[in-house]
C-alpha positions in Angstrom: 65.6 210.6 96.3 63.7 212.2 99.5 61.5 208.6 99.4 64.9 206.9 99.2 66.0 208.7 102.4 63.0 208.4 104.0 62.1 204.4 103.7 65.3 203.2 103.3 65.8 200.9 106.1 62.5 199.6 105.1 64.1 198.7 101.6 67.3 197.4 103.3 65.2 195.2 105.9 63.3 194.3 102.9 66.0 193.0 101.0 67.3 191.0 103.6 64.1 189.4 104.3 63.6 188.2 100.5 67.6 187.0 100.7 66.6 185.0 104.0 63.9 183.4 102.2 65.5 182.8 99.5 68.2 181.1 101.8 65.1 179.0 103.2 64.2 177.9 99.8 67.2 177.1 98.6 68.0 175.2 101.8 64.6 172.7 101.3 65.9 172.1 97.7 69.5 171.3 98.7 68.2 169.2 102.1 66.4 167.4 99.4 68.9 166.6 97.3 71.1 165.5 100.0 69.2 163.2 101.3 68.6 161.8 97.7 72.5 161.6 97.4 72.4 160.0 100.8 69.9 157.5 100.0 71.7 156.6 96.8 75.0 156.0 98.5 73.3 153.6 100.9 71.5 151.3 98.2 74.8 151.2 95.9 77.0 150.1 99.3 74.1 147.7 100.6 72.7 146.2 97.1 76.2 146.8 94.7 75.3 146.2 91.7 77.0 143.0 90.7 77.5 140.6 87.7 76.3 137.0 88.7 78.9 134.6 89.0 79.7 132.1 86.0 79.7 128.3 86.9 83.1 127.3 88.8 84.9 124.5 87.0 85.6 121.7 89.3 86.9 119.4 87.0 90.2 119.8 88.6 89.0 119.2 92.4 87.0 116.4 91.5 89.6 114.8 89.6 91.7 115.4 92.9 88.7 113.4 95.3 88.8 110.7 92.6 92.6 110.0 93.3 92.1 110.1 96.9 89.5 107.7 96.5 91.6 105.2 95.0 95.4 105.9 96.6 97.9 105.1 93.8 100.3 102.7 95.8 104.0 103.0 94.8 106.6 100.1 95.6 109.9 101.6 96.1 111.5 97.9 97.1 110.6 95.5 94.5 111.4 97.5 91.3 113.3 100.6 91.2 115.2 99.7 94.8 115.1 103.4 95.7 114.8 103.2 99.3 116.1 99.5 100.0 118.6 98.4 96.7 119.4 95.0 98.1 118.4 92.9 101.2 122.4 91.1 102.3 122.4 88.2 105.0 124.8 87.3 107.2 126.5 84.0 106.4 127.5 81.5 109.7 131.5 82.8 109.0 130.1 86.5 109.3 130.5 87.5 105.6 127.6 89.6 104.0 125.9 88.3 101.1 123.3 89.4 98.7 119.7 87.3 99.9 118.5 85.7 96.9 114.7 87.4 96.1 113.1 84.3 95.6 112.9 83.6 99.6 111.8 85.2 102.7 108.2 86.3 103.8 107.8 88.7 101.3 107.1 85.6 99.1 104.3 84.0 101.6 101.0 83.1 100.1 98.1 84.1 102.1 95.2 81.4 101.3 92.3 82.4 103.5 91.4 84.6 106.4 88.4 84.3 108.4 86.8 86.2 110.9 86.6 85.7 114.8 83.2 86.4 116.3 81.8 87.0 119.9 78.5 85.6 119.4 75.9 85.6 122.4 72.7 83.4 121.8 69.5 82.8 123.6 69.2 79.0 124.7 66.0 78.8 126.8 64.1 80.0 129.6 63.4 79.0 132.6 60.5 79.8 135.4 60.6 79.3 139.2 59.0 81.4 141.9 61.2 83.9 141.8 60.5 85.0 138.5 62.3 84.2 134.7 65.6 83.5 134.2 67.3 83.2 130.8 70.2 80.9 129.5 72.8 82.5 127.6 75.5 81.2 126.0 78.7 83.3 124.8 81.3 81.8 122.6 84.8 84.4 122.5 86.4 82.8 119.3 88.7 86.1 119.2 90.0 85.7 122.8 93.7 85.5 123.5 93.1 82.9 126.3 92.5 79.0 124.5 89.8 78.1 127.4 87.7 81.3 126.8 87.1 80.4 123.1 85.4 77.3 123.9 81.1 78.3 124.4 79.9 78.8 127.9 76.7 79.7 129.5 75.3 81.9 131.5 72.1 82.1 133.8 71.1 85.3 134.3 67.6 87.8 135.2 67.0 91.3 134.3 69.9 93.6 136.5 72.4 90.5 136.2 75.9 91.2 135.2 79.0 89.5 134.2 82.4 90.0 132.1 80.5 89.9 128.9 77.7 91.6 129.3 74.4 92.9 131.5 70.9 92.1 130.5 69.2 94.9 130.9 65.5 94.5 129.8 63.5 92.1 127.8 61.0 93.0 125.0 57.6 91.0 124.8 56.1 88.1 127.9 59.3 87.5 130.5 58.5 84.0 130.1 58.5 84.3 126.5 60.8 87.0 125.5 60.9 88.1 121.9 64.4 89.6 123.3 67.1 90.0 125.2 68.5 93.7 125.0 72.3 93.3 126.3 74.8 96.0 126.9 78.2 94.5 126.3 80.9 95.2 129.4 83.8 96.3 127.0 81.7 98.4 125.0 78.8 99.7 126.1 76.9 98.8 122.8 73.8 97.1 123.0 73.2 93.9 121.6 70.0 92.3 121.1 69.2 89.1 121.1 66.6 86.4 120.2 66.2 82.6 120.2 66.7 82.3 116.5 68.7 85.0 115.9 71.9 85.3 118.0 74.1 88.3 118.6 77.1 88.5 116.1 80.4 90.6 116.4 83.4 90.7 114.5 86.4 90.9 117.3 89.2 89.6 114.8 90.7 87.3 112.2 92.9 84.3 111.8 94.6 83.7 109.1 95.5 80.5 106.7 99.2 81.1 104.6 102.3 79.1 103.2 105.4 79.2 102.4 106.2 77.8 99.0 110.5 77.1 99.3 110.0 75.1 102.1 106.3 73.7 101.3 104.7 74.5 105.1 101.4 75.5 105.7 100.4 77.2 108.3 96.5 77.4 109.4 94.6 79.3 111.7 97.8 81.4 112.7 96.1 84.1 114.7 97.7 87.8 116.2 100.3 87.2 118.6 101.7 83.6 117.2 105.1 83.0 115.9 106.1 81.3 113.4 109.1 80.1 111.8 110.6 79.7 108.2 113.8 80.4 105.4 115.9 80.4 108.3 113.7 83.0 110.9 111.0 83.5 113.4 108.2 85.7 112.3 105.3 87.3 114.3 101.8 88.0 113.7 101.3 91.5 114.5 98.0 92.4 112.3 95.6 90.4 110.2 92.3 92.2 108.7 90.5 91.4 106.2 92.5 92.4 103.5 95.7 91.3 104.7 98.3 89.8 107.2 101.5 91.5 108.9 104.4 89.6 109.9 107.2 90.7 111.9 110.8 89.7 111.6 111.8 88.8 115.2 115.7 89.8 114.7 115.3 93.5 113.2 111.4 93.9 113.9 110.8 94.9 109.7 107.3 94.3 109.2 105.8 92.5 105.6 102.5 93.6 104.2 100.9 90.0 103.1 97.9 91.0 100.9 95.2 88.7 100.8 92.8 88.3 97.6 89.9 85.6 98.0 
């Protein structure tokens, strides 16, 4: 007992010293195993563990794309007469009367239809002291104007411009060209050119069609002409190469007209 009372606080100061380092120790083991937990955490939320995915059936969608690819037309006037049930005319003592369905230009045979080109061709070339310059013709078969359609020429150096076009350089010996390169005025495509190949662009169509109740033919009909037949005057708003539009001049209905070479 007398060493008890005499080292004591040694004892007590040694106890806590071995609890301290015991803290210590036990502090490197749990820092350790935190960061461990850390580190785990990190790579499960970064890199999840995760199933690959199966193959995605797309036999659905690409059964979709395949419709769209060929749109399913549906005629709501010739057969079930859901949206228009009868087409009536008005007789000369005003009386309405059903209009029979064998007439009228839903019946009009489209025969042909043929495009409209601008077509610019290299003629010749002529020399002089003041350099090359190079005969162009332009033929506008498309043009609304009757005097434009017929083929005119052109003489015309590197630089020149008109309402057709500008040449603006020429590949190969200028007296000699192997071509023209043209930029076109309404466009701004180029367009090149040659002495056996000329320039070719589609800029419409006209159209050849009949009309069998009244046996007429009409030929070369192009956008913008009128014609008449069963009774009415009809306009050609649209011709492609598929098919021709006419509009009725007293309501404005317009008839798809398709054509099949």
């Amino acid at each position: 007992m007398s060493f008890l009372k005499k080292h004591y606080e040694k004892i007590l100061l040694g106890l806590v010293l071995a609890g301290l380092v015991g803290v210590l120790v036990f502090m490197l083991f749990y820092i350790a195993a935190d960061k461990r937990a850390m580190e785990d955490l990190a790579e499960t939320i970064i890199n999840p563990s995760a199933k690959p995915l199966t193959n995605i059936d797309l036999t659905v969608s690409e059964a979709a794309l395949a419709r769209v690819q060929s749109p399913f037309r549906l005629d709501f006037e010739t057969g079930n007469k859901l949206f228009n049930p009868f087409e009536w005319q008005k007789t000369p003592d005003g009386r309405l009367i059903k209009k029979a369905t064998s007439t009228g230009p839903q019946i009009v045979v489209v025969t042909n239809i043929a495009p409209l080109y601008l077509i610019l061709s290299l003629d010749s070339v002529t020399t002089n002291e003041l350099g090359a310059r190079y005969v162009v013709s332009v033929e506008h078969q498309g043009a609304t104007n009757v005097a434009r359609r017929h083929r005119t020429t052109h003489y015309v150096s590197v630089g020149d411009k008109n309402d057709t076009f500008a040449l603006s350089s020429i590949q190969g010996p200028p007296e000699n060209p192997d071509a023209l390169i043209l930029k076109l005025t309404d466009t701004g495509e180029p367009a090149t050119v040659t002495r056996s190949l000329p320039y070719r662009r589609v800029d419409g169509y006209l159209a050849d069609f009949r009309y069998d109740p009244e046996k007429r033919v009409f030929r070369g009909r192009r956008v913008g002409d009128r014609v008449s037949f069963g009774g009415a005057d009809y306009l050609v708003v649209e011709i492609n190469q598929h098919e021709l539009i006419l509009a009725d001049q007293s309501n404005q209905k317009k008839t798809s007209l398709p054509f099949a070479p």
